[in-house]
C-alpha positions in Angstrom: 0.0 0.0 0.0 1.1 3.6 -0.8 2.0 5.7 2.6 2.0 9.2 0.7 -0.2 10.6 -1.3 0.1 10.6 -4.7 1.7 13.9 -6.6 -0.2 16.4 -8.5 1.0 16.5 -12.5 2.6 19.8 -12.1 5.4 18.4 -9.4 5.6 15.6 -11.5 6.3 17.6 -14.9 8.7 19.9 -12.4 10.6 17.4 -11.6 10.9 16.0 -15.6 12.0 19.6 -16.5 14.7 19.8 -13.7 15.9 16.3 -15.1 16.3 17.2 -18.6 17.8 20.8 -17.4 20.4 18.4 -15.6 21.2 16.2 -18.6 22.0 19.6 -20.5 25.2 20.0 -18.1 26.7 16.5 -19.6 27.1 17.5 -23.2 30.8 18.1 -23.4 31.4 18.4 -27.1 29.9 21.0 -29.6 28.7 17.8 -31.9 26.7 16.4 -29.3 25.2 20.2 -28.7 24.3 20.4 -32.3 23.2 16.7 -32.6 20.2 17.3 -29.2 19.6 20.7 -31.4 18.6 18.5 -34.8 16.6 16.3 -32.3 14.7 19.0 -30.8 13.7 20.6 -34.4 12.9 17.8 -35.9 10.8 16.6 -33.0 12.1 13.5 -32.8 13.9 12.5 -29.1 13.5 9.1 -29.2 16.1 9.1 -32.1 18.5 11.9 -30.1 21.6 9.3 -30.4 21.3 9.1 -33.8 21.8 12.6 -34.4 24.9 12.9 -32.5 26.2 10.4 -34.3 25.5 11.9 -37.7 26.7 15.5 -36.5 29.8 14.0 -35.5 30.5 11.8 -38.2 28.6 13.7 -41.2 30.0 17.3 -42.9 27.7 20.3 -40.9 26.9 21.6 -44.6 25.1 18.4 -45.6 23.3 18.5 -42.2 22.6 22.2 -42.2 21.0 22.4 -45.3 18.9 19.3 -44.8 17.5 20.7 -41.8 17.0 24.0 -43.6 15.3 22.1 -46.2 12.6 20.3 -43.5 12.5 24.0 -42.1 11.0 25.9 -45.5 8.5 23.4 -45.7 4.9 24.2 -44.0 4.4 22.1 -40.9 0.6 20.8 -41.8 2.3 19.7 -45.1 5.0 17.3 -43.5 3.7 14.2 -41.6 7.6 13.2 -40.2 9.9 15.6 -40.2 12.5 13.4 -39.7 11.8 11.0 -42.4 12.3 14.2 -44.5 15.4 14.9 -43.1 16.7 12.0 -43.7 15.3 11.5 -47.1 17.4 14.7 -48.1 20.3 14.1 -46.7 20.3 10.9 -48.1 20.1 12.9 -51.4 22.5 15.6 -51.1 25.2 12.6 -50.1 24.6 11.0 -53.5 24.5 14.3 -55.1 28.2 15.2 -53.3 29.9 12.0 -54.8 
């Protein structure tokens, strides 16, 4: 049996905002700065590991204009914006070699 009384929403969406301030503070390299930034754009956290890995591994240009790409389009008009993303990056790659 619970001893305490259960927690409003608001302290419990408090404490999720003080945890994700806190996670902030262990980004040590700009890459992994700029790889949370693509996941918070696109909308897409659940995939946040995969954009650090594609900002450290992939040129910024490629990624930059990709996102800039997803970013001109309208937001009704774009189901995933990470499937887009990826679709034109995937592009431009081809179109660099």
């Amino acid at each position: 049996m619970r001893s305490t009384p259960p927690t409003p929403v608001s302290d419990t969406l408090f404490k999720l905002s003080e945890t994700l301030k806190q996670r902030k503070k262990y980004i040590k390299n700009e890459f992994q700065a700029f790889g949370l930034q693509l996941a918070e754009e696109l909308d897409d956290w659940k995939n946040k590991s995969l954009y650090i890995r594609l900002a450290k591994k992939t040129d910024r240009k490629l990624l930059e204009s990709a996102l800039y790409f997803v970013k001109d389009h309208s937001p009704k008009a774009v189901r995933s914006p990470a499937r887009l993303f990826m679709w034109k990056l995937k592009e431009l790659k081809k179109a660099e070699l």
